[in-house]
C-alpha positions as CSV (number, residue, x, y, z in Angstrom):
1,X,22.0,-3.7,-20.6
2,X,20.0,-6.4,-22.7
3,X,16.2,-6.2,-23.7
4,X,15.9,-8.2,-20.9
5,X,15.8,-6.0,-18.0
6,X,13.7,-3.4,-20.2
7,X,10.8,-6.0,-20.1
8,X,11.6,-7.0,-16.4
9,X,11.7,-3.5,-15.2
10,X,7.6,-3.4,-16.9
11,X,6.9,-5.9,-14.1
12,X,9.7,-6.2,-11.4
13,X,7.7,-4.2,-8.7
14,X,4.6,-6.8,-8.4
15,X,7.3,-9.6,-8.9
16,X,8.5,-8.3,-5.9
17,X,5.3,-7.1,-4.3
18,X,5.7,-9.8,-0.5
19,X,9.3,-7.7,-0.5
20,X,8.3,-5.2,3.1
21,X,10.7,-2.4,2.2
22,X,9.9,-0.5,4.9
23,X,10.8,-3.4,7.2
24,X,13.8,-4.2,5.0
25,X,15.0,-0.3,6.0
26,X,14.6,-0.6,9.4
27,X,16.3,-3.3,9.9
28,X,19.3,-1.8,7.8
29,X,19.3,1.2,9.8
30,X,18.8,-0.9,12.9
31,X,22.2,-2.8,12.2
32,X,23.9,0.6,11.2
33,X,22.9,2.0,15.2
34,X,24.1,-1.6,16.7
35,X,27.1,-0.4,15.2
36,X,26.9,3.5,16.1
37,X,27.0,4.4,12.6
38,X,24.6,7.2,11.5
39,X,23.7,7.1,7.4
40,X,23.9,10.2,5.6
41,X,25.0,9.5,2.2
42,X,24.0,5.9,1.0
43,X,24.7,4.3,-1.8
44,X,21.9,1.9,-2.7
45,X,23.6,-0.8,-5.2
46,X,21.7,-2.3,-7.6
47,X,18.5,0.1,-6.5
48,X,16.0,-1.8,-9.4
49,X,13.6,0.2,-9.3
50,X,14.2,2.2,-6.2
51,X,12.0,1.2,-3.4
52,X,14.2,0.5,-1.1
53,X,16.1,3.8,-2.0
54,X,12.7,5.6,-1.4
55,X,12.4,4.3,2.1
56,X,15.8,5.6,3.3
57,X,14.9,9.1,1.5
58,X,11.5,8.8,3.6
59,X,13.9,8.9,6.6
60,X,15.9,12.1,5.3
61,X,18.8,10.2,4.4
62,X,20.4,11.3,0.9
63,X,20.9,8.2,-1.4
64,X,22.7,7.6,-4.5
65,X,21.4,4.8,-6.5
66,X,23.3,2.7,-9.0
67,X,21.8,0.3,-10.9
68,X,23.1,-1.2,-14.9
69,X,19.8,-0.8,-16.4
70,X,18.7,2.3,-17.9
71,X,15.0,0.9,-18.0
72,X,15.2,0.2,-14.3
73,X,16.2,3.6,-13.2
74,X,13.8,4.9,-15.2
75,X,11.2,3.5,-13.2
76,X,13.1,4.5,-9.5
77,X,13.0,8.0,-11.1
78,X,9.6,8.3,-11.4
79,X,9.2,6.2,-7.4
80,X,11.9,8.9,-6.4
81,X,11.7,12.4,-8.1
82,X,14.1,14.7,-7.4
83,X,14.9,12.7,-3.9
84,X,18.1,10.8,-5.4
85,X,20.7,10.7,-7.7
86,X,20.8,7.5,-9.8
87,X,23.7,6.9,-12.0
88,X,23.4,4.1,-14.7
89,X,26.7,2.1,-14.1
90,X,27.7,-1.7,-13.5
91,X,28.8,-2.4,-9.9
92,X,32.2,-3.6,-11.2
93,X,32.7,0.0,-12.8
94,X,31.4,2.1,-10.5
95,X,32.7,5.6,-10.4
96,X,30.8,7.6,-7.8
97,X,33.1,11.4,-8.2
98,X,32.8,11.5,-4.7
99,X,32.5,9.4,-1.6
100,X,29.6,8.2,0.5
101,X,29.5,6.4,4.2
102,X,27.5,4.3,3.9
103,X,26.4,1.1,1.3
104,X,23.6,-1.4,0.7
105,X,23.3,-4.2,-1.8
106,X,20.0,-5.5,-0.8
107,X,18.1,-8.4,-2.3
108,X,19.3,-10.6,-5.5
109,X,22.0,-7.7,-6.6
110,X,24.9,-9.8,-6.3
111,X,23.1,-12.3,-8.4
112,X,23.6,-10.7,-11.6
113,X,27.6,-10.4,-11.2
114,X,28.5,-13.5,-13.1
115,X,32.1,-12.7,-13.8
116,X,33.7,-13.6,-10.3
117,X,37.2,-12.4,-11.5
């Protein structure tokens, strides 16, 4: 991942300070029960810095997070602790070694896919 998103990873958090995470996971899980579907392992693609992976681990679900930049993980890690597993990995590539039941891509994740092949 470029320098880029080692700078943007300083200040994403108050770039994205009006974003109501725990409203954002509510509604999630809220969609997930319309559909009587019960979350225990998420993967959160794209997780940035993690805050919407820390809301679901508030409600005791496991998460995986998987996010390209190094720099941005860095920062869920110290949000998350020991709470999740973040892998650094590009979307397109990802490899989990095992398989979840459940995935979110919240906010501008699919932005940064450029290559639609």
């Amino acid at each position: 991942m470029n320098q880029n998103y080692k700078d943007f990873s300083l200040v994403y958090d108050e770039l994205m300070s009006d974003v109501d995470y725990k409203k954002l996971c509510a509604l999630a899980l809220k969609l997930c029960k319309k559909h009587n579907h019960t979350p225990r392992l998420v993967l959160d693609a794209g997780c940035g810095t993690g805050s919407f992976a820390l809301e679901l681990t508030k409600k005791g679900i496991d998460v995986i997070g998987v996010d390209a930049s190094f720099d941005m993980l860095s920062v869920a890690r110290e949000k998350l602790g020991a709470s999740a597993t973040l892998i650094c990995q590009t979307l397109q590539d990802l490899d989990l070694y095992g398989t979840i039941d459940t995935c979110f891509c919240m906010l501008d994740t699919f932005n940064h896919i450029t290559d639609y092949d």
